[in-house]
DSSP file (Angstrom, degrees, kcal/mol; ACC not computed):
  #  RESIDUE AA STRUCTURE BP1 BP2  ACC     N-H-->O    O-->H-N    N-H-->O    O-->H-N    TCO  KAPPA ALPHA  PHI   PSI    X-CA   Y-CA   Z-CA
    1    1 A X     >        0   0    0      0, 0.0     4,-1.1     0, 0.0     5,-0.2   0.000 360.0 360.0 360.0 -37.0   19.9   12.4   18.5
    2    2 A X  H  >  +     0   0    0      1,-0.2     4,-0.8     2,-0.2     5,-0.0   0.756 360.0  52.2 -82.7 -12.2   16.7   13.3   16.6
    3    3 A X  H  > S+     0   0    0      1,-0.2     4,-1.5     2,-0.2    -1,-0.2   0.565 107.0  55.4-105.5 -12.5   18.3   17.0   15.2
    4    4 A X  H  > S+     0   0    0      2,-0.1     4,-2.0     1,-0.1    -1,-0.2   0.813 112.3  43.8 -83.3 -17.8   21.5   14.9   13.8
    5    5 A X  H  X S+     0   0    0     -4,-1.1     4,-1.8     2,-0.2    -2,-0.2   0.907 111.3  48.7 -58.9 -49.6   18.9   12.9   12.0
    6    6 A X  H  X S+     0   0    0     -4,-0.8     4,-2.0     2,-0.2    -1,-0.2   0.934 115.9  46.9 -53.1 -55.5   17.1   15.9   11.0
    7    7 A X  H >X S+     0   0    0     -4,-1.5     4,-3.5     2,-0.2     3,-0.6   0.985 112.5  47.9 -47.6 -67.8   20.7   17.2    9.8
    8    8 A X  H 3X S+     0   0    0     -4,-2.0     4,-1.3     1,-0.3     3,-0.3   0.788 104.5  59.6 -13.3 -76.9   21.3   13.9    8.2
    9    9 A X  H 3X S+     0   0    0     -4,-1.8     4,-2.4     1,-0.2     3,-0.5   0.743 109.1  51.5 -31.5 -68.0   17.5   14.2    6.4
   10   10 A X  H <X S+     0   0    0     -4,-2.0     4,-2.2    -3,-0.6    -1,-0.2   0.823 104.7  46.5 -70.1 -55.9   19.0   17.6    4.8
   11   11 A X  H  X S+     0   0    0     -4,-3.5     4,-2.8    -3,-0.3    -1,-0.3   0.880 110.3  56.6 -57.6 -41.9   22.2   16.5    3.3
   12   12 A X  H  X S+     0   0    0     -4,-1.3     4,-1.6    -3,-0.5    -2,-0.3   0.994 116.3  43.3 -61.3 -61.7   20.0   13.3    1.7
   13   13 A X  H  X S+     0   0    0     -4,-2.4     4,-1.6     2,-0.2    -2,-0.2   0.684 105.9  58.2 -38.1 -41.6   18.1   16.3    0.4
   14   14 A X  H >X S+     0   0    0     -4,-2.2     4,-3.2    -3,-0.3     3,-1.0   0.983 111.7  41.1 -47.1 -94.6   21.0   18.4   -0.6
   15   15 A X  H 3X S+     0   0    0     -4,-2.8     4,-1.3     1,-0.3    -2,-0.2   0.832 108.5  59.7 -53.7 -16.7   22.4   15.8   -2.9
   16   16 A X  H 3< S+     0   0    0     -4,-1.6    -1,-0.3    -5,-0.2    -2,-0.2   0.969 110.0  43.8 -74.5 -42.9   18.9   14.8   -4.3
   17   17 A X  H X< S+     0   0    0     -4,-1.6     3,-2.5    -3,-1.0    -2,-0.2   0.914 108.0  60.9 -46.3 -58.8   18.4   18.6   -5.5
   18   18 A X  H >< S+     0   0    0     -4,-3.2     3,-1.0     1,-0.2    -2,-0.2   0.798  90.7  70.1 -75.9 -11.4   22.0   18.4   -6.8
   19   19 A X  T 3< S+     0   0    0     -4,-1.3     3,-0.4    -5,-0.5    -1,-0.2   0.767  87.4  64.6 -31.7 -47.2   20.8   15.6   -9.1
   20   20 A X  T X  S+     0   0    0     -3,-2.5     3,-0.5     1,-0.2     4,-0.2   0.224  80.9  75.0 -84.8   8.2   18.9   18.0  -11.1
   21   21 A X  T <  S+     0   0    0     -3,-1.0     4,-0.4    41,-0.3    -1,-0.2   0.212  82.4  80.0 -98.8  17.9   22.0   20.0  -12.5
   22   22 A X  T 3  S+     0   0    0     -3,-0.4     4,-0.3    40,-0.2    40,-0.2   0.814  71.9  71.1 -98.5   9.1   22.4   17.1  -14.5
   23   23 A X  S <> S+     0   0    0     -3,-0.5     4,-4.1     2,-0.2     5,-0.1   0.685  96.6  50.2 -52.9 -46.6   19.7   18.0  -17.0
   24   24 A X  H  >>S+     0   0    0      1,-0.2     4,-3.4    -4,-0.2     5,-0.5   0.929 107.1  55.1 -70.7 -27.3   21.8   20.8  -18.6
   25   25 A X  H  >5S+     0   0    0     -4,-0.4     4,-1.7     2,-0.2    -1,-0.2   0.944 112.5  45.5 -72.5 -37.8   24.8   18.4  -18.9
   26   26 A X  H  >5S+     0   0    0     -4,-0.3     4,-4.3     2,-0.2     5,-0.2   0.917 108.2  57.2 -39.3 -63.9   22.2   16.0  -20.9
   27   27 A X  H  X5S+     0   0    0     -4,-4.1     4,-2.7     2,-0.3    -2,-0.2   0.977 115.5  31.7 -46.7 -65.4   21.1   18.7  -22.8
   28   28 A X  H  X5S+     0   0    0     -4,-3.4     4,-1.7     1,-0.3    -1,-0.3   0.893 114.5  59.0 -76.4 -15.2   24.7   19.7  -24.3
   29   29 A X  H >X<S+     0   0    0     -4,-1.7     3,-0.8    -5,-0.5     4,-0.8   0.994 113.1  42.1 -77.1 -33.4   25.9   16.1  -24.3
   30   30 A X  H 3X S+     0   0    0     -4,-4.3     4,-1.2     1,-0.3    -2,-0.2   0.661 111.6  52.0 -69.7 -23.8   22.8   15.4  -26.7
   31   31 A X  H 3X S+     0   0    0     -4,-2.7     4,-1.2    -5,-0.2    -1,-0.3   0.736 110.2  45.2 -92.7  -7.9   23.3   18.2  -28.5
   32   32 A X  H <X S+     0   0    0     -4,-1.7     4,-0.8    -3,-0.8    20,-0.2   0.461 116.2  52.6 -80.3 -13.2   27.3   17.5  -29.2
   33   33 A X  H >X S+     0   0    0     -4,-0.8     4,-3.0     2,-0.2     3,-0.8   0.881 107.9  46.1 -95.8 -45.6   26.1   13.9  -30.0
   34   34 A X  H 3X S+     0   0    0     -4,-1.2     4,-1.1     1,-0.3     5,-0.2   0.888 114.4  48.1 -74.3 -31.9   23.6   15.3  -32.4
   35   35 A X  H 3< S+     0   0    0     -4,-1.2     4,-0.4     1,-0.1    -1,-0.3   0.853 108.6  58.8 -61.8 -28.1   26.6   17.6  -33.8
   36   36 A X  H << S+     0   0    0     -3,-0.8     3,-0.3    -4,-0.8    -2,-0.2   0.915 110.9  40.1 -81.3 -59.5   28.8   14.3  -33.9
   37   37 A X  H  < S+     0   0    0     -4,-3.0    -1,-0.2     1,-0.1    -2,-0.1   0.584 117.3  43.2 -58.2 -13.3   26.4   12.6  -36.3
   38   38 A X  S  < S+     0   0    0     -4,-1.1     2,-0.6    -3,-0.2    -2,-0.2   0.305  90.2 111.2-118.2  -4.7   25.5   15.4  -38.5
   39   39 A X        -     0   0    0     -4,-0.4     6,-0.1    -3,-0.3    -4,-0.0  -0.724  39.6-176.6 -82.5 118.5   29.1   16.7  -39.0
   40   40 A X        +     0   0    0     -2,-0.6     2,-0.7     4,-0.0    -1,-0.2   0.480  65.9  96.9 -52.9 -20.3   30.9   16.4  -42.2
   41   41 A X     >  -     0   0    0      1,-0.1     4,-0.9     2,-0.1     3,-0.2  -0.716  63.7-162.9 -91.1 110.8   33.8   17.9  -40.9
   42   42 A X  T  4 S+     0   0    0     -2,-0.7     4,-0.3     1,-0.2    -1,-0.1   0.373  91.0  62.6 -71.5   3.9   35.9   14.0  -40.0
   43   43 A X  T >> S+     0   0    0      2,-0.1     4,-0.7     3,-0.1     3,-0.6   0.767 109.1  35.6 -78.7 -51.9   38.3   16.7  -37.5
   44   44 A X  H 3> S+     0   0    0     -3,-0.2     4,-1.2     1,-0.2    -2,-0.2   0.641  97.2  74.5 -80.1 -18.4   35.6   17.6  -35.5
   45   45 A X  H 3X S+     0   0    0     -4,-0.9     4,-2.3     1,-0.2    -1,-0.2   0.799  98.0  53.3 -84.5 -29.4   33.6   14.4  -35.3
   46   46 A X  H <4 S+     0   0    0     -3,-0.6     4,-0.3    -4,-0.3    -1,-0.2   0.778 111.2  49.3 -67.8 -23.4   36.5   13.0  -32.7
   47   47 A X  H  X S+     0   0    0     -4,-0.7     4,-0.7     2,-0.2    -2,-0.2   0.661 106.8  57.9-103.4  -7.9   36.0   16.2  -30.5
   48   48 A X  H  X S+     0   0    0     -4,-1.2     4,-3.7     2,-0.2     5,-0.3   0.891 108.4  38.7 -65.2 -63.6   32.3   15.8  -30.6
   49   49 A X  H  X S+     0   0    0     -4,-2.3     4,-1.0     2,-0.2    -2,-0.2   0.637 108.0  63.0 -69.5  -2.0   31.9   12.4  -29.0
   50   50 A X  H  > S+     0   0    0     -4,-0.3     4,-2.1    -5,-0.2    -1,-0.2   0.911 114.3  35.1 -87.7 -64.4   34.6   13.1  -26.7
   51   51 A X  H >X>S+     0   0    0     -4,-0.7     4,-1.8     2,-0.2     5,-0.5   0.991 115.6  54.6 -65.9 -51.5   32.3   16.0  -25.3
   52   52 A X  H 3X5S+     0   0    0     -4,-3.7     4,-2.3     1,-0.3     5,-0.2   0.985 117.2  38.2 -47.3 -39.3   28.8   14.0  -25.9
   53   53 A X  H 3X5S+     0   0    0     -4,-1.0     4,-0.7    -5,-0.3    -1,-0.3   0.819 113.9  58.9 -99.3   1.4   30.2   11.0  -23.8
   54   54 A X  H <X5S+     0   0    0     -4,-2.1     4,-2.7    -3,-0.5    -2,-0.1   0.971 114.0  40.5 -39.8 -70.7   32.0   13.8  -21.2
   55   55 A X  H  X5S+     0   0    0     -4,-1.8     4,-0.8     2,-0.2    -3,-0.2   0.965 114.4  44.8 -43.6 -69.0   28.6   15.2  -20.5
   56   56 A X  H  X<S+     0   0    0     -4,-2.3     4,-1.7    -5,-0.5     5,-0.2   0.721 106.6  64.5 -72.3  -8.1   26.5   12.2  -20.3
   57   57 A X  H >X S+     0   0    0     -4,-0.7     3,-1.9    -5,-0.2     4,-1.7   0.928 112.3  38.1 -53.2 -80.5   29.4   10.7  -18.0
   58   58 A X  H 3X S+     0   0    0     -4,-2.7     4,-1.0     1,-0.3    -2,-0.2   0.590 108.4  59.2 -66.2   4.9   28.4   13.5  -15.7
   59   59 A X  H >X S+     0   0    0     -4,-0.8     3,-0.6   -34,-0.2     4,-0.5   0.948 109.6  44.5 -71.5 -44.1   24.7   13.3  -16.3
   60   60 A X  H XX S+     0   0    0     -3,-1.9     3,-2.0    -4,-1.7     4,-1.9   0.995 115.0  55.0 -68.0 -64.5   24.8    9.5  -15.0
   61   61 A X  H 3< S+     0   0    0     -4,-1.7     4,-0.2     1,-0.3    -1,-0.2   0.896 112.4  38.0 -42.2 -27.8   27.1   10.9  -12.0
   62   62 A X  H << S+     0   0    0     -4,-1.0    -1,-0.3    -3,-0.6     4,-0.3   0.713 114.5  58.8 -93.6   1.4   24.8   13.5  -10.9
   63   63 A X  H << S+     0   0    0     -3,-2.0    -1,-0.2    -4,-0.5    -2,-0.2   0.345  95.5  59.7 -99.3   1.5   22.0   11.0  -11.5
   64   64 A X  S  < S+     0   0    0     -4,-1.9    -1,-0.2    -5,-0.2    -2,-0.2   0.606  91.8  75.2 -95.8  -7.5   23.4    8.7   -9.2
   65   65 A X  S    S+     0   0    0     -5,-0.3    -2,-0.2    -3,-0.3    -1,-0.2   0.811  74.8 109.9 -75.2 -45.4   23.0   11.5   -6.5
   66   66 A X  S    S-     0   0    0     -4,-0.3     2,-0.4     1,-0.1   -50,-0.1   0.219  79.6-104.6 -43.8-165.4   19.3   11.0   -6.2
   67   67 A X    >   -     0   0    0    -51,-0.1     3,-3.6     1,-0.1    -1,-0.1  -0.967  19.6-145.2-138.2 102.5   17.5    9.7   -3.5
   68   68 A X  G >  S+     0   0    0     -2,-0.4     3,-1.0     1,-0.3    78,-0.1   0.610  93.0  68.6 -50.6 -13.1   16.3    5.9   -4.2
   69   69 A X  G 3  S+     0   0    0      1,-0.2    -1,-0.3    76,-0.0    78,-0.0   0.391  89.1  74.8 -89.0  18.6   12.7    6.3   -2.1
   70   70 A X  G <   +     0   0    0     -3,-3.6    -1,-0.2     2,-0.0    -2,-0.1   0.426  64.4 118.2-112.7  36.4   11.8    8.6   -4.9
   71   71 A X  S <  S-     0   0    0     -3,-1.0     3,-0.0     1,-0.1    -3,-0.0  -0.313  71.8-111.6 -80.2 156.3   11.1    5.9   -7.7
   72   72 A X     >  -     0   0    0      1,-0.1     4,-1.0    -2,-0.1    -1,-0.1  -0.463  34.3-104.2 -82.7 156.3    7.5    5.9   -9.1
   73   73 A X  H >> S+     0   0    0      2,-0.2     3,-1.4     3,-0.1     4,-1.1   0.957 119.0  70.3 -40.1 -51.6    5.3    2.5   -8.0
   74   74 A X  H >> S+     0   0    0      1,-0.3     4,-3.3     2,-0.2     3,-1.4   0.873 102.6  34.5 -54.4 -75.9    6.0    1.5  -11.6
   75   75 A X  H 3> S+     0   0    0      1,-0.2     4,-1.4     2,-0.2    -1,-0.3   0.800 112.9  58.3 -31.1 -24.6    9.5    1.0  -11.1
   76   76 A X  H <X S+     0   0    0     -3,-1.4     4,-0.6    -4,-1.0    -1,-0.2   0.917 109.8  42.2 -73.2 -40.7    9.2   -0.2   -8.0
   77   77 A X  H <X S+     0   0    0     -3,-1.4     4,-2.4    -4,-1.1     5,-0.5   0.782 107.9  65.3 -86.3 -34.1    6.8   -3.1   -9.1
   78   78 A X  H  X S+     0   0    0     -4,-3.3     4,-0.8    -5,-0.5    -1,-0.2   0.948 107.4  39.2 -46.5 -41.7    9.0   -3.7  -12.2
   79   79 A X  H  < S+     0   0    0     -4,-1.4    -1,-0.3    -5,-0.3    -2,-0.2   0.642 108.2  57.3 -85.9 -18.0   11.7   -4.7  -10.1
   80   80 A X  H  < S+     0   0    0     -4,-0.6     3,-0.5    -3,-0.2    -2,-0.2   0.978 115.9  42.3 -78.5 -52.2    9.6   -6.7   -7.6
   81   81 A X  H  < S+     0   0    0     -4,-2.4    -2,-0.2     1,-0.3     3,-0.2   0.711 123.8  36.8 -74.1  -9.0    8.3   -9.0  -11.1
   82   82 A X     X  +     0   0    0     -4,-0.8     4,-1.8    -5,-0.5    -1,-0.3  -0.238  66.9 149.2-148.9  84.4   11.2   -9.2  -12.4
   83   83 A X  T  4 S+     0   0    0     -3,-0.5    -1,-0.2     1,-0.2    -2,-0.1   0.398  75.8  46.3 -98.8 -20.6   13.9   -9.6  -10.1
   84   84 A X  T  > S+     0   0    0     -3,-0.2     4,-4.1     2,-0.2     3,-0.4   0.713 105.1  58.1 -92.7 -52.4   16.5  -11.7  -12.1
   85   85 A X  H  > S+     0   0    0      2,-0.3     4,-3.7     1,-0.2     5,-0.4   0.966 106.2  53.0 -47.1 -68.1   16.3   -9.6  -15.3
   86   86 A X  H  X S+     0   0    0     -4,-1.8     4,-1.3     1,-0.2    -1,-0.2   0.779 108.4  48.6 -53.6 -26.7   17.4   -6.6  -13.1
   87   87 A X  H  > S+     0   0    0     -3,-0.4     4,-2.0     2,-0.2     5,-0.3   0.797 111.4  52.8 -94.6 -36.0   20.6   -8.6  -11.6
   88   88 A X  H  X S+     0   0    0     -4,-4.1     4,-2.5     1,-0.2    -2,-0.2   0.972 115.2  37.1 -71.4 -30.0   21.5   -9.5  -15.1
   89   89 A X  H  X S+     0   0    0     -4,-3.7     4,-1.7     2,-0.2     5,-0.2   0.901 111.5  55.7 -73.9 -25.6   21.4   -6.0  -16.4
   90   90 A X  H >X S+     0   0    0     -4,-1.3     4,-4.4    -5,-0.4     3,-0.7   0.985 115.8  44.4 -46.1 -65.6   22.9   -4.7  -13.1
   91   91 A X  H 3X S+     0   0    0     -4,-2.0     4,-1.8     1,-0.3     5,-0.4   0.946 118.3  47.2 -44.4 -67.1   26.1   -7.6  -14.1
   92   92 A X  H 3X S+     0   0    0     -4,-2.5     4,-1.1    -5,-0.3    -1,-0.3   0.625 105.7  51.3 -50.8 -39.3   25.9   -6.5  -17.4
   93   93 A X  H <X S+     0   0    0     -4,-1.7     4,-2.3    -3,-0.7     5,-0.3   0.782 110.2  56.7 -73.2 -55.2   26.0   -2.5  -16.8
   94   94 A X  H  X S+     0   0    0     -4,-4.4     4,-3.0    -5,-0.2    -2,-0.2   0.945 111.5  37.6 -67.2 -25.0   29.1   -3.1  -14.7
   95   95 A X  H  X S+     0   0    0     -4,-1.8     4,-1.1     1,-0.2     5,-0.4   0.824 112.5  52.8 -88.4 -18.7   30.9   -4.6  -17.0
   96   96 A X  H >X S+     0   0    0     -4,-1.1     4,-2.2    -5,-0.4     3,-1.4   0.992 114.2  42.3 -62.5 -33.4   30.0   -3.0  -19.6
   97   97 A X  H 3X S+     0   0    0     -4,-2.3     4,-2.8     1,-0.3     5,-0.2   0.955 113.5  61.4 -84.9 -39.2   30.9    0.6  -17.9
   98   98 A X  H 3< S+     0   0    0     -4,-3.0     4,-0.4    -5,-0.3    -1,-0.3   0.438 102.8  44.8 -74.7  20.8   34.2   -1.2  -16.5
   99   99 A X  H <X S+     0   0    0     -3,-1.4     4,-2.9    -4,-1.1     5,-0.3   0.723 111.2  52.8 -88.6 -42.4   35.5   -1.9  -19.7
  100  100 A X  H  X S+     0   0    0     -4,-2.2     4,-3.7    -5,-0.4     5,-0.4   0.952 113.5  47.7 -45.4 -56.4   34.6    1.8  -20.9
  101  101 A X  H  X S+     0   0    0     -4,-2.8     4,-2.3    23,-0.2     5,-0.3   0.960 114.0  42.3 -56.2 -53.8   36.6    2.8  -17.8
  102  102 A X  H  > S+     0   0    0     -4,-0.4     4,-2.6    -5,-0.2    -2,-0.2   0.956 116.5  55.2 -67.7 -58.6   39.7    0.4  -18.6
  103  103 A X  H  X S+     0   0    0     -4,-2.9     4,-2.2     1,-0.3     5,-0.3   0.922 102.8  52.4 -44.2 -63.9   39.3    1.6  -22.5
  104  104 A X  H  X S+     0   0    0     -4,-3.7     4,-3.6    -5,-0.3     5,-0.4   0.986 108.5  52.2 -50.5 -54.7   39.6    5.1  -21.7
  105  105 A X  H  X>S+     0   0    0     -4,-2.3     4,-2.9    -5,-0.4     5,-0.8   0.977 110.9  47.6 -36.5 -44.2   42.8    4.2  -19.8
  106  106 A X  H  X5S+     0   0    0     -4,-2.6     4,-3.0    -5,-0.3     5,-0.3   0.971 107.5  50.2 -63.1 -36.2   44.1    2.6  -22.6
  107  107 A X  H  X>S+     0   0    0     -4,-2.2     5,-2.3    -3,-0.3     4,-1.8   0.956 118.9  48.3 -84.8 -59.9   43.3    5.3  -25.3
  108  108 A X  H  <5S+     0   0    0     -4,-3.6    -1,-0.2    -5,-0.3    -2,-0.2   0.874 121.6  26.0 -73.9 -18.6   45.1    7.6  -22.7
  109  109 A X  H  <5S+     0   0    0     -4,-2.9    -2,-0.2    -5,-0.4    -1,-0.2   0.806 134.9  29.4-102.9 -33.0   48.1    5.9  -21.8
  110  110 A X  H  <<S+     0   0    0     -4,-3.0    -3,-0.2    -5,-0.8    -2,-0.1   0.711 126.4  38.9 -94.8 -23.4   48.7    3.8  -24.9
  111  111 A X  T  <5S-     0   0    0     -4,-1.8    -3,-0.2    -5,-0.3    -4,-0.2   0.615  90.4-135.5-117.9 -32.8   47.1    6.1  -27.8
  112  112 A X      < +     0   0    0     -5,-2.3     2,-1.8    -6,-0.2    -4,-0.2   0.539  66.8 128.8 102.1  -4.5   48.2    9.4  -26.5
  113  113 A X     >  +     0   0    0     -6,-0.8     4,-1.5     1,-0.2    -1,-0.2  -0.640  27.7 169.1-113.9  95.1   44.8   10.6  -27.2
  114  114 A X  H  > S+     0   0    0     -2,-1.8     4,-1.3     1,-0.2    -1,-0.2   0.573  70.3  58.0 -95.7   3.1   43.8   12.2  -23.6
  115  115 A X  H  4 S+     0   0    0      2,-0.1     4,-0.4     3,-0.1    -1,-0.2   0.832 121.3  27.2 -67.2 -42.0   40.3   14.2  -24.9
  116  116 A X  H  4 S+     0   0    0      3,-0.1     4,-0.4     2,-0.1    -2,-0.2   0.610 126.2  52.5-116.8  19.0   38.6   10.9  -26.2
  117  117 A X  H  X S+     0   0    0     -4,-1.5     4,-4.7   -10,-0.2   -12,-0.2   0.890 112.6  42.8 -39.9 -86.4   40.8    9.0  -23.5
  118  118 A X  H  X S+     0   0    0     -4,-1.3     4,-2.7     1,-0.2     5,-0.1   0.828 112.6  55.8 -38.8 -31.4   39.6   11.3  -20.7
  119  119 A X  H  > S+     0   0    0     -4,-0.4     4,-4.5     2,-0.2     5,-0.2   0.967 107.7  45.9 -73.0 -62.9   35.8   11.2  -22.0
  120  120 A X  H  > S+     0   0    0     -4,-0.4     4,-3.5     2,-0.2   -16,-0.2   0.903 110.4  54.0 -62.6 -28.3   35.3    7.5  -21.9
  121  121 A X  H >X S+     0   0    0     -4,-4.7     3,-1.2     2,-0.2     4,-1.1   0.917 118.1  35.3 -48.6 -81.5   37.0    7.3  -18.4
  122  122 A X  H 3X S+     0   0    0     -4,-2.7     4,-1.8     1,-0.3    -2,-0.2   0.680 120.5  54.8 -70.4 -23.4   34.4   10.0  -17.0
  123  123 A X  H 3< S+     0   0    0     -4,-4.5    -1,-0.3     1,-0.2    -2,-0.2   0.984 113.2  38.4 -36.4 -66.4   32.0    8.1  -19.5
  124  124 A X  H <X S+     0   0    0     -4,-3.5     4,-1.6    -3,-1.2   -23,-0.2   0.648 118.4  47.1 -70.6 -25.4   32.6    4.7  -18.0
  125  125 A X  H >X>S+     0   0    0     -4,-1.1     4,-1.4     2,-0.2     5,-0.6   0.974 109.4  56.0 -91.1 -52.8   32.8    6.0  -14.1
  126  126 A X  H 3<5S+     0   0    0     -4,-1.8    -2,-0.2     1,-0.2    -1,-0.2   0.694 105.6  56.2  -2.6 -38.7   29.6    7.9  -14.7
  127  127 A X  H 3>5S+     0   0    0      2,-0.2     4,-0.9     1,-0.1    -1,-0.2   0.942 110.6  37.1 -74.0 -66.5   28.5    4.5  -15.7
  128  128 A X  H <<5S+     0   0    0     -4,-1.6    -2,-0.2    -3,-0.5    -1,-0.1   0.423 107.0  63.1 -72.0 -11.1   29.2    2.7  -12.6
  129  129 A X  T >X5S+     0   0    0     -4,-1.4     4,-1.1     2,-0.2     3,-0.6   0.705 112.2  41.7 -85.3 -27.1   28.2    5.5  -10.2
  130  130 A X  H 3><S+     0   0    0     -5,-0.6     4,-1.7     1,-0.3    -2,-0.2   0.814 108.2  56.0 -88.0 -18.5   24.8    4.9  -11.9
  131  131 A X  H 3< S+     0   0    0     -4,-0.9    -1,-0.3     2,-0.2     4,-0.3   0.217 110.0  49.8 -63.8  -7.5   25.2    0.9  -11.7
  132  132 A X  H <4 S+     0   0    0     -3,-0.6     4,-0.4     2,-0.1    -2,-0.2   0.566 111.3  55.5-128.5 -31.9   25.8    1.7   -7.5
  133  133 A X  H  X S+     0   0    0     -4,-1.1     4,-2.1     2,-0.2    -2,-0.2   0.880 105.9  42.2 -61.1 -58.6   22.5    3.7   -8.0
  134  134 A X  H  X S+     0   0    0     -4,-1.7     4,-1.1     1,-0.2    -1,-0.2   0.573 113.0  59.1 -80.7  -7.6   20.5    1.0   -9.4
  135  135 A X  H  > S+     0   0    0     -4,-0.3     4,-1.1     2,-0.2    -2,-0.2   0.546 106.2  41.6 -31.7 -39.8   22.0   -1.1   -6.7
  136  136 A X  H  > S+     0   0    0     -4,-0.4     4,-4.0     2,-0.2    -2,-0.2   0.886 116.8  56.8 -81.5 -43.5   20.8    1.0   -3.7
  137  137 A X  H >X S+     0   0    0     -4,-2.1     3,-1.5     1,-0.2     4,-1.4   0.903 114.9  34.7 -53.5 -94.2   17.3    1.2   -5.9
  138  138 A X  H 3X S+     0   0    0     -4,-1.1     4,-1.4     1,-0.3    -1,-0.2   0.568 114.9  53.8 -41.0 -40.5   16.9   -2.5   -6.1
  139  139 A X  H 3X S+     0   0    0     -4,-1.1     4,-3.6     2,-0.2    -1,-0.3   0.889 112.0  49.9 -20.0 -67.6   18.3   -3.3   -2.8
  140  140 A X  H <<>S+     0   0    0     -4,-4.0     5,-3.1    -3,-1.5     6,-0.7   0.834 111.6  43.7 -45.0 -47.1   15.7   -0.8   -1.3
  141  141 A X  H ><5S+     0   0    0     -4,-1.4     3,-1.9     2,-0.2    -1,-0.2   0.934 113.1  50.8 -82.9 -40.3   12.9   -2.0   -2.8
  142  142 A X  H 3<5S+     0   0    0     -4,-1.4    -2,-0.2     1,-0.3    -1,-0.2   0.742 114.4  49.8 -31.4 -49.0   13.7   -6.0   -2.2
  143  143 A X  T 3<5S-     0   0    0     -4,-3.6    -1,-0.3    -5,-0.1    -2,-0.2   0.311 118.4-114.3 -92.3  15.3   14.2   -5.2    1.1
  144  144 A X  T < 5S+     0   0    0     -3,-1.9    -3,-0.2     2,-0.1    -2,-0.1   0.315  77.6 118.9  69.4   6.6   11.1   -3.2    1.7
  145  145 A X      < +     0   0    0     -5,-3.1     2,-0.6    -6,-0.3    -4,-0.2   0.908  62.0  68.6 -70.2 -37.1   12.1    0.0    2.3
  146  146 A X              0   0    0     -6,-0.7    -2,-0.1     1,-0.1    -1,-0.1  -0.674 360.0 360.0 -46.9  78.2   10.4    1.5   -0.4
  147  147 A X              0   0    0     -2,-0.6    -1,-0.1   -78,-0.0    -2,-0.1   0.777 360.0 360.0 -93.9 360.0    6.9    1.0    0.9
């Protein structure tokens, strides 16, 4: 029993490591964002934010891989004072990212336009995998696991 536990222990590790490849995806979605704002060219500016919010979709996904006992005290006591605040943005953060998800549907199936379709999808599920994240977080810490 105690070496599937061990096993267990690894895989939570595994994904906590694979958390951190979501830096580079930050990096270029910030720098496509930065291209999106600073671009004259009105062709290019739709295929910039379709990659800035591709990328930072999958930065939130891979950020949603961490491992909730490894939030700093501060957070931890942030969410113990203010325990209400955190469930309204939690409400708020799903619906915002499930409209993003339903938008991107729309834009692909009704507008034809499956690059900044497809982007706001992975935007908006990005969104919600990190909303299930700050779920686990707040959960943890509420319930004491998090000592």
């Amino acid at each position: 029993m105690h070496s599937a536990l061990e096993k267990i222990l690894k895989i939570k590790k595994t994904f906590h490591f694979i958390s951190y490849l979501g830096y580079p995806f930050f990096i270029l979605g910030f720098a496509y964002l930065i291209l999106y704002f600073f671009s004259p060219a009105l062709d290019y500016k739709f295929r910039y934010l379709s990659l800035a919010l591709l990328f930072m979709g999958f930065v939130m996904s891979f950020a949603s891989m961490s491992d909730i006992e490894y939030i700093s005290e501060k957070e931890r006591k942030k969410i113990l004072k203010s325990g209400r605040k955190q469930f309204i943005r939690l409400i708020m953060g799903i619906g915002g990212f499930t409209f993003a998800v339903l938008l991107g549907l729309i834009i692909i199936f009704l507008a034809k336009d499956y690059s900044l379709g497809f982007a706001i999808t992975a935007f908006g599920i990005g969104g919600l995998a990190l909303q299930k994240f700050k779920l686990d977080t707040i959960l943890g810490v509420l319930k004491g696991s998090n000592p």
